[in-house]
ZALONU-405786 format. One record per residue (C-alpha): residue number from 0; residue in one letter; chain; x, y, z. Coordinates in steps of 0.001 Angstrom, whole numbers. Layout:
BEGIN
  nr rest kette       u       v       w
 NUM    A     A       X       Y       Z
...
END
This chain:
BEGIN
  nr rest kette       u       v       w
   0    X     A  -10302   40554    8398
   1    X     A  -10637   36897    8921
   2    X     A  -12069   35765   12788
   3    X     A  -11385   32863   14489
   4    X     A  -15293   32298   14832
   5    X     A  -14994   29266   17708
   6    X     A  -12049   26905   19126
   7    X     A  -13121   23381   19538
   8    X     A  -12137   20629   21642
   9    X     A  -12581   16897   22162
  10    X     A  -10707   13271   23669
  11    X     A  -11282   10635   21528
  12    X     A  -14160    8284   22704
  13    X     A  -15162    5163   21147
  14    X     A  -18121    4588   18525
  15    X     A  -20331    1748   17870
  16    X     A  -20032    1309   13651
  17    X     A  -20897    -972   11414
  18    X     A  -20690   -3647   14368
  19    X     A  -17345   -2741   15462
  20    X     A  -15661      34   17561
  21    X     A  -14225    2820   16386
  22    X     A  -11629    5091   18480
  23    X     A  -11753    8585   17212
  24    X     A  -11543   12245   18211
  25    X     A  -13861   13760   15844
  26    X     A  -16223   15002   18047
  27    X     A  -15300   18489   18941
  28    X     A  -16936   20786   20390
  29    X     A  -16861   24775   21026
  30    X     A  -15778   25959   24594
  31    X     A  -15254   29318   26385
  32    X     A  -12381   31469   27301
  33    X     A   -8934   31287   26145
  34    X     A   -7584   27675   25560
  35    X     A   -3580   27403   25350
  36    X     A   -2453   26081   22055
  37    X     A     724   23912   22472
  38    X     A    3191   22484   20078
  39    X     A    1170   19069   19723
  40    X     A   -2273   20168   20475
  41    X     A   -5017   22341   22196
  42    X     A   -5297   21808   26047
  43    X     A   -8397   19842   26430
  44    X     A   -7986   18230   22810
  45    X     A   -6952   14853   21634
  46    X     A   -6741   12351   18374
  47    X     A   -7617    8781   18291
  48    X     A   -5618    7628   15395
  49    X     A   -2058    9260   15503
  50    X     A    -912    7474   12505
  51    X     A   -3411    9725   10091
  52    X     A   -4016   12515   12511
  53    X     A   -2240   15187   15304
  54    X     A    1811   15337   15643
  55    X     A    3460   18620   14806
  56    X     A    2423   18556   11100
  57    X     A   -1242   18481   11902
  58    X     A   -1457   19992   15360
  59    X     A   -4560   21872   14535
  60    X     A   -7453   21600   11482
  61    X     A   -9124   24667   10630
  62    X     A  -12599   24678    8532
  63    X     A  -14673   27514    7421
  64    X     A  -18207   28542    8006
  65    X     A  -18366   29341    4148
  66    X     A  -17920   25465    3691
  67    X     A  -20440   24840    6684
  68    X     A  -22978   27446    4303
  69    X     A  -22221   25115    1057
  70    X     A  -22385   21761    3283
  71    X     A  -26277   23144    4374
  72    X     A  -27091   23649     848
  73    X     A  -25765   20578    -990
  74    X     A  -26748   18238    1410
  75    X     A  -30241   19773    2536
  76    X     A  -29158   20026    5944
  77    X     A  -29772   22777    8996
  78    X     A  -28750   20539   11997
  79    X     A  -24935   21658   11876
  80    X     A  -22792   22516   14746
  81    X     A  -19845   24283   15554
  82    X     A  -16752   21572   15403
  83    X     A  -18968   19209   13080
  84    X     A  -16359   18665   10903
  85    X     A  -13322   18020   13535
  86    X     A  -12111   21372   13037
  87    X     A  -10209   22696   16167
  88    X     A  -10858   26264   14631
  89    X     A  -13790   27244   12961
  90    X     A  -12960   30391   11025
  91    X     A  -14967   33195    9199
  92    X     A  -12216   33588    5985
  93    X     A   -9554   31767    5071
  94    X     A  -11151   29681    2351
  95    X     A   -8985   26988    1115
  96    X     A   -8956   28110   -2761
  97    X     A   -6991   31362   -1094
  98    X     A   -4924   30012    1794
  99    X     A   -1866   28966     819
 100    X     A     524   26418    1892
 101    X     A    3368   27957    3868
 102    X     A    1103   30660    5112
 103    X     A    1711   32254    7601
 104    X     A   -1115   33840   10493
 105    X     A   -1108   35073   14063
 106    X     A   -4186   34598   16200
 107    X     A   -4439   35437   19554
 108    X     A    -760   34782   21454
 109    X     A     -53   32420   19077
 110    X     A    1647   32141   15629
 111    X     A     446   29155   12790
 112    X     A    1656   27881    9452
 113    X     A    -113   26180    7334
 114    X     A    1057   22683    6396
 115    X     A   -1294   20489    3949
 116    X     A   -4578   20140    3529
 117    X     A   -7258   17818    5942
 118    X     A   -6148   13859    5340
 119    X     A   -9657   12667    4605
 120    X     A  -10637    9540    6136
 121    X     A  -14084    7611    6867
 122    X     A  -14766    9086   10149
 123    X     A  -15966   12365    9445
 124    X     A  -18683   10469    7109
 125    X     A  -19581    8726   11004
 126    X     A  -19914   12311   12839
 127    X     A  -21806   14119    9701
 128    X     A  -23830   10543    9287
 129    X     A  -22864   10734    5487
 130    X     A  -20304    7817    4252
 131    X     A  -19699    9967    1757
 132    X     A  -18357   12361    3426
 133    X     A  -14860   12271    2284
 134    X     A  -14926   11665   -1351
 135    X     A  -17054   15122    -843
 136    X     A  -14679   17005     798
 137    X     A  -12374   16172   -1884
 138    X     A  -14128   16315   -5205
 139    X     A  -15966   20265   -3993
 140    X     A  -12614   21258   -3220
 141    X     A  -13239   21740     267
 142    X     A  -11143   19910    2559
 143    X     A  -10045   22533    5112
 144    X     A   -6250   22251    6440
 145    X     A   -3989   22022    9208
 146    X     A   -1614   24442   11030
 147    X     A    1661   23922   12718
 148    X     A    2126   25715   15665
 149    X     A    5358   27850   15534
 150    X     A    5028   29986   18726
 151    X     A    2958   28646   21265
 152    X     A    -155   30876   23277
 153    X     A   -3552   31772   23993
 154    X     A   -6678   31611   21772
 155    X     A  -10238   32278   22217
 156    X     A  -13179   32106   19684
 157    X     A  -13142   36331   18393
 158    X     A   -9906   36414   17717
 159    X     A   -9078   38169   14549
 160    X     A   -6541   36366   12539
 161    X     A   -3580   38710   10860
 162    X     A   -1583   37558    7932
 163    X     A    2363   37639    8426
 164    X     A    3291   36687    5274
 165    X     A    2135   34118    1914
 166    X     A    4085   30538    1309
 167    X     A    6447   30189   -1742
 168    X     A    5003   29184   -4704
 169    X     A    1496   30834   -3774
 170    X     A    -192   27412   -4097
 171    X     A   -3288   27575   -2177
 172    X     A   -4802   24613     -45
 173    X     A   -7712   23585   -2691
 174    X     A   -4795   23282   -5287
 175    X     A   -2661   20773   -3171
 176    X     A   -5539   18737   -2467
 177    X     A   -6601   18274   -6241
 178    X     A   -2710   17800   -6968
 179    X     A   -2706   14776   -4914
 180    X     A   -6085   13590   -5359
 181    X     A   -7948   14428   -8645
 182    X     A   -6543   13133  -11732
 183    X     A   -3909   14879  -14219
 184    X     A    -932   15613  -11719
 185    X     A     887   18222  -13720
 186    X     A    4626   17720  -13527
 187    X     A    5574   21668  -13224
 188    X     A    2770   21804  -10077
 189    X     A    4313   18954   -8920
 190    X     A    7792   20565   -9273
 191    X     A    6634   23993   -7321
 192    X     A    4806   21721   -4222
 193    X     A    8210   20191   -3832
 194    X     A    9401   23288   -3289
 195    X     A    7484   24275    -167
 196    X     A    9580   23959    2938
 197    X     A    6606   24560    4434
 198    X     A    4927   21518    2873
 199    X     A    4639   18156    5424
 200    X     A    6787   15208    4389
 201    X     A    3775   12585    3859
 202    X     A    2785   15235    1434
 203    X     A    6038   15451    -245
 204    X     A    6616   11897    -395
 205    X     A    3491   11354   -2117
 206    X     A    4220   14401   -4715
 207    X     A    7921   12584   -5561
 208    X     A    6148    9579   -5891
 209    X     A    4400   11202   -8587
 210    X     A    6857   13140  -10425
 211    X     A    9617   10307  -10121
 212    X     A    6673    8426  -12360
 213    X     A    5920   11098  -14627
 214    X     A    8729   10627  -16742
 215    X     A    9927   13538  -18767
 216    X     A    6927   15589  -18834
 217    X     A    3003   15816  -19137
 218    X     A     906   15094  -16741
 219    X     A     407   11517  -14606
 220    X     A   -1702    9489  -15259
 221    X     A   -2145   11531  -18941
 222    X     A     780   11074  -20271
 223    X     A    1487    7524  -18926
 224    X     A   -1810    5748  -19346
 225    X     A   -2975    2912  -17117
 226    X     A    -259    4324  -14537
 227    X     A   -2861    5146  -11670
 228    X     A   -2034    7423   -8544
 229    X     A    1018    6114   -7338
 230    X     A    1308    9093   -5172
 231    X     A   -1340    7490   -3044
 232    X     A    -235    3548   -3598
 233    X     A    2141    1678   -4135
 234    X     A     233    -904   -5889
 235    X     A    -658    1479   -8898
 236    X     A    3401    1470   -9889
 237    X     A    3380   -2166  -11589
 238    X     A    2087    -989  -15295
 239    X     A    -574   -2895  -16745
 240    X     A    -586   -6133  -16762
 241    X     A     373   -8179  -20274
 242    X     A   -3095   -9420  -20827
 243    X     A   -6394   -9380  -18607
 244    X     A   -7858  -12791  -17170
 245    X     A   -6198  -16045  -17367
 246    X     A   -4389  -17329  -20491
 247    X     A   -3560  -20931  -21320
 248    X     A     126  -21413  -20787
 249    X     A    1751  -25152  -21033
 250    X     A    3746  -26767  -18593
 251    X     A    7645  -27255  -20837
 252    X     A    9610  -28730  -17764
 253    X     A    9279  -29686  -14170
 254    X     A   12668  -29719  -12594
 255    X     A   13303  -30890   -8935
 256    X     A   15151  -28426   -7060
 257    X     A   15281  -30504   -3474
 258    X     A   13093  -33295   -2139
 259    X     A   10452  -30819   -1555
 260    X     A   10714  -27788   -4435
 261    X     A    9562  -28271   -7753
 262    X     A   10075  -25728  -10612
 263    X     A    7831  -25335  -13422
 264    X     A    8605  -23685  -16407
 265    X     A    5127  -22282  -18394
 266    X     A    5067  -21465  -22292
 267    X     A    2713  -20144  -24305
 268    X     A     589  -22885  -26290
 269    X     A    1655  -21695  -29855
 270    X     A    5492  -21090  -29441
 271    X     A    5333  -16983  -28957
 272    X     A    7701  -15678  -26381
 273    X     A    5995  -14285  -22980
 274    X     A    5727  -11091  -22297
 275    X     A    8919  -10112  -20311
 276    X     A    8232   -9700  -16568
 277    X     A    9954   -7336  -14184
 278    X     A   11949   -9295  -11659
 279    X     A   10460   -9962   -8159
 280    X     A    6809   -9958   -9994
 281    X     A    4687  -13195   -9408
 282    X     A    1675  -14874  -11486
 283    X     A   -1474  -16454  -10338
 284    X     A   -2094  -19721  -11477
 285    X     A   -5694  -21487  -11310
 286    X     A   -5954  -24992  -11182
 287    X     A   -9201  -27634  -11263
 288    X     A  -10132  -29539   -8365
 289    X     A  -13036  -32220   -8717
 290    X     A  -13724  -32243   -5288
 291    X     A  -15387  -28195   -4539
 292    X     A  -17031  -26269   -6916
 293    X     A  -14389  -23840   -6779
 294    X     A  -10816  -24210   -8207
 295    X     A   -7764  -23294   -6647
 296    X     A   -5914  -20185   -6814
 297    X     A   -2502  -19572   -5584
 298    X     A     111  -17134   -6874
 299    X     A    3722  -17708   -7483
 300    X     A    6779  -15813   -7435
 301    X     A    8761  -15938  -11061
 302    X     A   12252  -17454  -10167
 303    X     A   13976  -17086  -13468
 304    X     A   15446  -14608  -15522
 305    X     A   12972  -11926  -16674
 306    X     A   13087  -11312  -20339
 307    X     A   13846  -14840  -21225
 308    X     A   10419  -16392  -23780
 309    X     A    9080  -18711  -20582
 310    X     A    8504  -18230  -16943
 311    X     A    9768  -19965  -14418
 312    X     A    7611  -20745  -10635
 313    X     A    9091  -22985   -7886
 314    X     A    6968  -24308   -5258
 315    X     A    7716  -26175   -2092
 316    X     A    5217  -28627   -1592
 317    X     A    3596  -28165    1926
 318    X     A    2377  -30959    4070
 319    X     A   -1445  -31058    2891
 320    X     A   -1037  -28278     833
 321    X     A   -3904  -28476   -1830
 322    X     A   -2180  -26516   -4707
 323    X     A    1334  -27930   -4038
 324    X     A    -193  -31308   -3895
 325    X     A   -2072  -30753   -6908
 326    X     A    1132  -29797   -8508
 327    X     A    3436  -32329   -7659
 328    X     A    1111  -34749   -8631
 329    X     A    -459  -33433  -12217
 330    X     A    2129  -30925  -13526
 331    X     A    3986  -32719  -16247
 332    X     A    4938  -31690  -19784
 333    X     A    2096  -30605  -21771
 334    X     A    -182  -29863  -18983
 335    X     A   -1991  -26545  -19648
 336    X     A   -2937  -24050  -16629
 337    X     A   -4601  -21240  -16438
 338    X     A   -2219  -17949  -15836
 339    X     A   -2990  -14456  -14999
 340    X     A    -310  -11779  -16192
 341    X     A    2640  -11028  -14323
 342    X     A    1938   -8460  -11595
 343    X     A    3173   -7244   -8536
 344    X     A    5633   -3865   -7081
 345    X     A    8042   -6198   -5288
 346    X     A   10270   -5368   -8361
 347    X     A   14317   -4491   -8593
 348    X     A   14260    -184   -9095
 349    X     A   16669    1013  -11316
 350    X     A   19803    3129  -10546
 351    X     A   23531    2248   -9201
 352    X     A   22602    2244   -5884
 353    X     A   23587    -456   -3615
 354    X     A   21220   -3556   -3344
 355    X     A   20415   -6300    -659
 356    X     A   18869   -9797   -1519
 357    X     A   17532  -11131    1940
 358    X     A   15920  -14257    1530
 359    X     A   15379  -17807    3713
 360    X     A   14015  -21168    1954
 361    X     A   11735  -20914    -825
 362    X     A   11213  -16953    -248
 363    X     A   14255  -16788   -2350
 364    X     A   12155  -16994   -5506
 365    X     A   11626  -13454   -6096
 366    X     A   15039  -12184   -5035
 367    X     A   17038  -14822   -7314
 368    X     A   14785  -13765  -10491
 369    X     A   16326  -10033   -9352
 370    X     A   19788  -11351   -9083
 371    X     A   19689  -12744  -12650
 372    X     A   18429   -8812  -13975
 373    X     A   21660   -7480  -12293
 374    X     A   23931  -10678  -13701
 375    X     A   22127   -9742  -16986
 376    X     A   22850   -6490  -16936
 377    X     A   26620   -6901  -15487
 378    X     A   25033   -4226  -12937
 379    X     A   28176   -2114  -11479
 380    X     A   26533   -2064   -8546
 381    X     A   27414   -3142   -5145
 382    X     A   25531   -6343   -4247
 383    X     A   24949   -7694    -962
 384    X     A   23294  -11341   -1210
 385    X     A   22315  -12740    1943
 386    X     A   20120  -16184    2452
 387    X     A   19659  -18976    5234
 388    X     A   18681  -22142    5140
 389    X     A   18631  -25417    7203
 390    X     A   21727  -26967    5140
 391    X     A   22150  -28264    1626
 392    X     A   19698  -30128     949
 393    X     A   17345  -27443    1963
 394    X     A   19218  -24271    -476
 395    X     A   17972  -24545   -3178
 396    X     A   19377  -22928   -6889
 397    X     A   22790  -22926   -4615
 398    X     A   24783  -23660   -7624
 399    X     A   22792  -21099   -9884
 400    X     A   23083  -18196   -7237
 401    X     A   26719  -18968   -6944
 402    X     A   27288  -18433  -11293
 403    X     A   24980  -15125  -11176
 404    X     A   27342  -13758   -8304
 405    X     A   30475  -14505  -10488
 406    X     A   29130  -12395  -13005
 407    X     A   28910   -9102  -11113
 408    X     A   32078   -7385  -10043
 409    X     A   31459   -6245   -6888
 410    X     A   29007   -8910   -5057
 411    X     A   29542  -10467   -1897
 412    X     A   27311  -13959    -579
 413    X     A   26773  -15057    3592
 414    X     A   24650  -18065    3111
 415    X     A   23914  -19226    6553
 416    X     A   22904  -22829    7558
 417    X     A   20622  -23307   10864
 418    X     A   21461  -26699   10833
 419    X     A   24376  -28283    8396
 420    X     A   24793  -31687    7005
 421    X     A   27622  -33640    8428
 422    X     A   29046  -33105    4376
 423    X     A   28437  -29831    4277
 424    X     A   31582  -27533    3727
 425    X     A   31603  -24259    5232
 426    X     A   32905  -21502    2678
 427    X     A   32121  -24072     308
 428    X     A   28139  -24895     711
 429    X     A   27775  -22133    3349
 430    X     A   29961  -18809    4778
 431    X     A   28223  -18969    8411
 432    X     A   26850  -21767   10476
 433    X     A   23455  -20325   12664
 434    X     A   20843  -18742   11342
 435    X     A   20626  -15500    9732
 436    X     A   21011  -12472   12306
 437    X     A   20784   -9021   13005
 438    X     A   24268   -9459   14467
 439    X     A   25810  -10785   11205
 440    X     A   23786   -7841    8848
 441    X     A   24860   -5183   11154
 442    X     A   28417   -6646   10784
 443    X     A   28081   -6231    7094
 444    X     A   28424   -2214    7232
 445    X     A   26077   -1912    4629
 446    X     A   25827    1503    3283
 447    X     A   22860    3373    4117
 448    X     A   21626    4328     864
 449    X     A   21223    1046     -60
 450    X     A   18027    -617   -1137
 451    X     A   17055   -4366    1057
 452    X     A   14455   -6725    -642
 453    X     A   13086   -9227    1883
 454    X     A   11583  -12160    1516
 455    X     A   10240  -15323    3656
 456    X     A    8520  -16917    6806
 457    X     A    6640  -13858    8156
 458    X     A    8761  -13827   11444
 459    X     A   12143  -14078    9359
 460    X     A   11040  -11239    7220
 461    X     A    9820   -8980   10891
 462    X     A   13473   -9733   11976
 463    X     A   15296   -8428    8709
 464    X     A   13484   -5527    8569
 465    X     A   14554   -4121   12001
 466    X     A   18161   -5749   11649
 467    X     A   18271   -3913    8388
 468    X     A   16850    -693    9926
 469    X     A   19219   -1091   12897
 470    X     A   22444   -1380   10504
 471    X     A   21659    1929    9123
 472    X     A   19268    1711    6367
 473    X     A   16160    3922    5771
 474    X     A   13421    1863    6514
 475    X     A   12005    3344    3673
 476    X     A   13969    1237    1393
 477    X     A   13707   -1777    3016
 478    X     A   10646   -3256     423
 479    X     A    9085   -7135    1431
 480    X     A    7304   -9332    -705
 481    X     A    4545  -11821    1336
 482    X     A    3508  -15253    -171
 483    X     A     227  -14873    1594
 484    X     A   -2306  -11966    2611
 485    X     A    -998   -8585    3199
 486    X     A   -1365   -6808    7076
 487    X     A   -4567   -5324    7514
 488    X     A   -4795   -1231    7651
 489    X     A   -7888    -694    9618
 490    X     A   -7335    2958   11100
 491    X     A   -9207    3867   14238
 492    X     A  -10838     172   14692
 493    X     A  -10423   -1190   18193
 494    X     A   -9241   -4397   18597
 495    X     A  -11376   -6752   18889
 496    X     A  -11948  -10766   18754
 497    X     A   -8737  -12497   17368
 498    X     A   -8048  -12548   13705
 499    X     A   -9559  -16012   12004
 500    X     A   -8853  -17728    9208
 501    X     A  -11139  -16282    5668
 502    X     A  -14168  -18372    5946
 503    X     A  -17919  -17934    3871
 504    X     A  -19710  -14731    5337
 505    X     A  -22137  -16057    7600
 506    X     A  -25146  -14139    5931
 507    X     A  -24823  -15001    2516
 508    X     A  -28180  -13206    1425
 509    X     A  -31065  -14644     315
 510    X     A  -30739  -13113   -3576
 511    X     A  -30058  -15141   -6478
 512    X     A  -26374  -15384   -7519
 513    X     A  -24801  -12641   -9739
 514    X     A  -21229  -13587   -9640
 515    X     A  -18416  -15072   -7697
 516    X     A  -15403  -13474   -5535
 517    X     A  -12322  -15457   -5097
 518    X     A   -9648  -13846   -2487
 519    X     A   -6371  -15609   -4134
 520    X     A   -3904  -15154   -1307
 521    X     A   -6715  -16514    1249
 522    X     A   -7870  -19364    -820
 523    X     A  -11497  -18445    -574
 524    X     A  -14342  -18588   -3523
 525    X     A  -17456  -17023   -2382
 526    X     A  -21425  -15801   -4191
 527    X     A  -21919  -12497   -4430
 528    X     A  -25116  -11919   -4612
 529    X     A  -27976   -9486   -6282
 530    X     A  -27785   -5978   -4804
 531    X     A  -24838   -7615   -2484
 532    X     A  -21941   -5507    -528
 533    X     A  -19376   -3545   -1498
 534    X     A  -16229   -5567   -2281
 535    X     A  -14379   -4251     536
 536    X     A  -17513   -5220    2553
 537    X     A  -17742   -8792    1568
 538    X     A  -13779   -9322    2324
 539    X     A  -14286   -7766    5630
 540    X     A  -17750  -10384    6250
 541    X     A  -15107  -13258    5109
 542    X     A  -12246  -11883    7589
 543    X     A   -9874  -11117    4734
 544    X     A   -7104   -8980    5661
 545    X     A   -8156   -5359    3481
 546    X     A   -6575   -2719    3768
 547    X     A   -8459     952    4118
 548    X     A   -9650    4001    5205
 549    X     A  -11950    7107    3461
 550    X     A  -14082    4003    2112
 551    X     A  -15245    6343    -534
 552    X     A  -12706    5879   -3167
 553    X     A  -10576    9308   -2833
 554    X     A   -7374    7271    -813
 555    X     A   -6649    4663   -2651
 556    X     A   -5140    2519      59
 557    X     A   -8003    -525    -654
 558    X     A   -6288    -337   -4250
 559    X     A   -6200   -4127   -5362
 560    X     A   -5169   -6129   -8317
 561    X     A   -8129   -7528  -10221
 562    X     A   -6129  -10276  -11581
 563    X     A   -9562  -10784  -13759
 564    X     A  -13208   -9929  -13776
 565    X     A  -15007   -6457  -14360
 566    X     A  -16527   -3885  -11574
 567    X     A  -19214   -1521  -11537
 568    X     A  -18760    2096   -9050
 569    X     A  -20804    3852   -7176
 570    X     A  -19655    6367   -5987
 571    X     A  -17269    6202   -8723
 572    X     A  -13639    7062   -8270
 573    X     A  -11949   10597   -7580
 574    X     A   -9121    9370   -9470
 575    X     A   -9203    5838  -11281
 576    X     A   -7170    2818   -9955
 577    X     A   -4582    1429  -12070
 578    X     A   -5243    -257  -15027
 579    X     A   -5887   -3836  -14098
 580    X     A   -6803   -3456  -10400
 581    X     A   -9797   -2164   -8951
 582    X     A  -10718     -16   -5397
 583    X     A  -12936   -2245   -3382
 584    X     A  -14478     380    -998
 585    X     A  -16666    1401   -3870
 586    X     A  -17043   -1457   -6374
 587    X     A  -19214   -4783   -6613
 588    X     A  -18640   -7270   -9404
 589    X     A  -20421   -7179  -12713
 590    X     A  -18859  -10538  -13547
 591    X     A  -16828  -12884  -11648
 592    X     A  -13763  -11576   -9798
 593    X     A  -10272  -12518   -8656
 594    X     A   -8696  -10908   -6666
 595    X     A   -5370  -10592   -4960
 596    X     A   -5987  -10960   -1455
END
């Protein structure tokens, strides 16, 4: 008979790490008596981060003392105490290669059902002092899980726990975990998780994820090589990229869109047609400056039709804008630049569901490249495209939009125009004067299994998504592409000075020079140096917006495009990155590195 050995509580408090704070509740600790166990939680008992722990799906982790026994052993250690691991129950039984999801146990008053297995994130490397930590938990199969409370009560540490009955599919806690997080990702394990009412969604999103990119059998990852864990990211679903590093590609035209957007079509340097691009996917062009050491890296959205033998860019040239400028004054025919492959999961998904285009000024790059697959195509699907702009000097590819929407049978346009142009013609040049508003989409009635793509000005894209979300849609298929660096995911940190601009780190080492690190999207080229930081680490001593959290290479949310250079690991990877980016947590640069941030 398994025993509920101790019951441990704890408020979150904040941490001094790595020269910032850290909110977290991981410090538990055992107390006496009975303690009431409530939908949400254990009186006395709190999370710091609700985003990746707590809520009814994770109301209570349980860990074992025959994990605490391996822990000791492996890592040499005897200084272990109850509620080390941020376990609210620490149990004698229930090991995780037994307990299955959708179990179900009574303890004490109460009644519990297990949901998924522990989240693992950096801060219980912080309590157990071992950054580690996580990746361990992981790859020994020991992650521990979480109940859902189904009939609230009393507990107190020598409880016995009683069985009242096994989840479907008999797939036990250590199984899930690998499912997700090892590599292989067998479709028909896959199939049976999905089947687990028990099962949380986060969990179950993550598992369609994976099956919806396994294709038609085989494992993930096996049997579609170079795919990644897209169950974990988003940024493993692009594919490979065409070719690794920068290629020479010629400038064939340079067309002037407005007074201030310039497209240039690139070609390959011997005649062969480009590798077709999926629509909404950018490239990363690098281009010489004599006046830094550095050259300048920017990436562009693709603006013409994919599968067509060149690509297409459009840039606005921006008041001092170094790349623009450099542009607008060098780019002519013949020029050669240096291009990295077309990359990017901002891309048009298949199917005959509805789609929104949602774009303002030059943000309508990606969207229009989508808008010629579905022309191409003669898509039957319904088509909602919706752009503003100042007037007509300002909308650009006006005329080109309008022949693409001709083409599909059931499309319908609002351009809107913040400001017209004495000549401008409404229902001619533009369908609404003003700019574009919640009001006016949630006057569309668009149906809400359609699919919005976003893009432009940061504050115009904030104001789509919830005018989108508040007309119906799933947020969840609302998808926005940036031009420049992603939000930051830093779970648990507390705020803390404001954000500033990428800059140099201010201790650059004293080492000699092994490589250099250029953050694209921030515009920054920095030495990494001999026995330097962790990727992740050096963004983070630059201010570059990363995104993280087990720091150990098991969550894959640091997942980055490597748009060229080669890595070393250590620790290496539970699971590998996609083919063509790179996990920064746990990597530092054997040559020099681009990267997309």
């Amino acid at each position: 008979m398994a025993t509920l050995v101790s019951v441990n509580v704890g408020l979150p408090r904040d941490v001094a790490w790595h020269g910032q704070t850290v909110h977290t509740g991981v410090w538990k600790h055992p107390v006496t008596g009975p303690r009431l166990v409530r939908r949400l939680n254990i009186d006395g008992d709190g999370q710091g981060d609700l985003a990746g722990h707590g809520g009814e799906q994770r109301a209570v982790l349980v860990y074992q003392l025959d994990s605490y026994r391996h822990w000791q052993e492996e890592l040499g250690r005897d200084d272990f105490e109850l509620g080390q691991f941020g376990e609210n129950f620490t149990v004698d039984g229930l090991p995780d290669d037994e307990v299955c999801i959708g179990d179900r146990y009574r303890i004490g008053d109460a009644v519990f059902e297990v949901t998924q297995p522990r989240v693992t994130c950096y801060r219980v490397g912080i309590r157990l002092r071992e950054p580690r930590m996580a990746s361990l938990l992981v790859s020994h199969g020991r992650p521990g899980f979480y109940f859902r409370v189904l009939t609230e009560g009393n507990v107190r540490a020598g409880d016995e726990i009683v069985k009242l009955g096994t989840g479907p599919e008999a797939l036990s806690v250590a199984e899930i975990n690998a499912l997700l997080y090892m590599p292989g990702h067998p479709r028909e394990l896959l199939e049976r998780a999905l089947r687990i009412d028990a099962l949380s969604p986060g969990w179950k999103g993550s598992f369609q994820a994976l099956l919806d990119g396994a294709g038609a059998g085989g494992n993930v990852g096996l049997g579609n090589v170079g795919l990644g864990n897209v169950g974990l990211t988003a940024a493993a679903a692009g594919g490979p990229p065409a070719w690794t590093g920068f290629q020479r590609l010629r400038v064939s035209q340079v067309t002037a869109e407005s007074d201030t957007v310039f497209s240039y079509t690139l070609a390959t340097t011997d005649g062969r047609a480009l590798p077709a691009a999926s629509a909404g996917q950018f490239v990363t062009v690098r281009l010489p400056r004599t006046d830094a050491s550095a050259p300048l890296i920017r990436t562009y959205s693709l603006s013409g039709a994919p599968g067509t033998p060149e690509y297409r860019i459009s840039v606005k040239a921006e008041p001092h804008g170094a790349a623009s400028g450099w542009l607008h004054d060098h780019a002519a025919p013949g020029l050669e630049l240096d291009v990295a492959a077309p990359r990017g999961v901002f891309t048009l998904a298949g199917g005959s569901g509805p789609v929104v285009l949602v774009s303002a000024g030059v943000g309508i790059t990606p969207v229009l490249a989508m808008l010629h697959q579905l022309a191409a195509t003669r898509a039957q699907r319904r088509v909602w495209w919706l752009h503003g702009a100042r007037n007509s000097a300002d909308a650009i590819f006006a005329e080109e939009v309008r022949e693409l929407l001709a083409q599909l049978p059931d499309a319908q346009a609002r351009v809107c125009f913040s400001r017209p142009l004495p000549t401008d013609r409404i229902r001619v040049d533009y369908t609404d004067p003003g700019r574009l508003s919640a009001d006016l989409v949630e006057a569309l009635g668009l149906p809400p299994d359609a699919t919005a793509y976003v893009c432009g000005p940061a504050t115009f894209m904030d104001d789509m998504v919830q005018a989108l979300a508040g007309s119906g849609l799933d947020p969840a298929r609302v998808r926005t592409e940036a031009f420049g660096a992603q939000a930051a995911l830093t779970p648990g940190i507390a705020a803390g000075a404001p954000d500033r601009a990428p800059h140099p780190p201010e201790d650059q080492g004293d080492g000699p020079v092994r490589a250099t690190v250029s953050f694209s999207r921030s515009g920054l080229t920095v030495p990494w140096r001999e026995n330097g930081p962790t990727l992740l680490e050096l963004a983070e001593a630059c201010d570059v917006p990363v995104r993280w959290s087990c720091r150990t290479g098991v969550c894959h949310n640091c997942e980055t495009a490597a748009l060229s250079g080669t890595v070393d690991y250590n620790p290496e990877p539970v699971d590998d990155p996609a083919t063509g980016n790179v996990l920064l947590c746990c990597s530092r640069p054997l040559t020099d590195v681009v990267l997309d941030l």
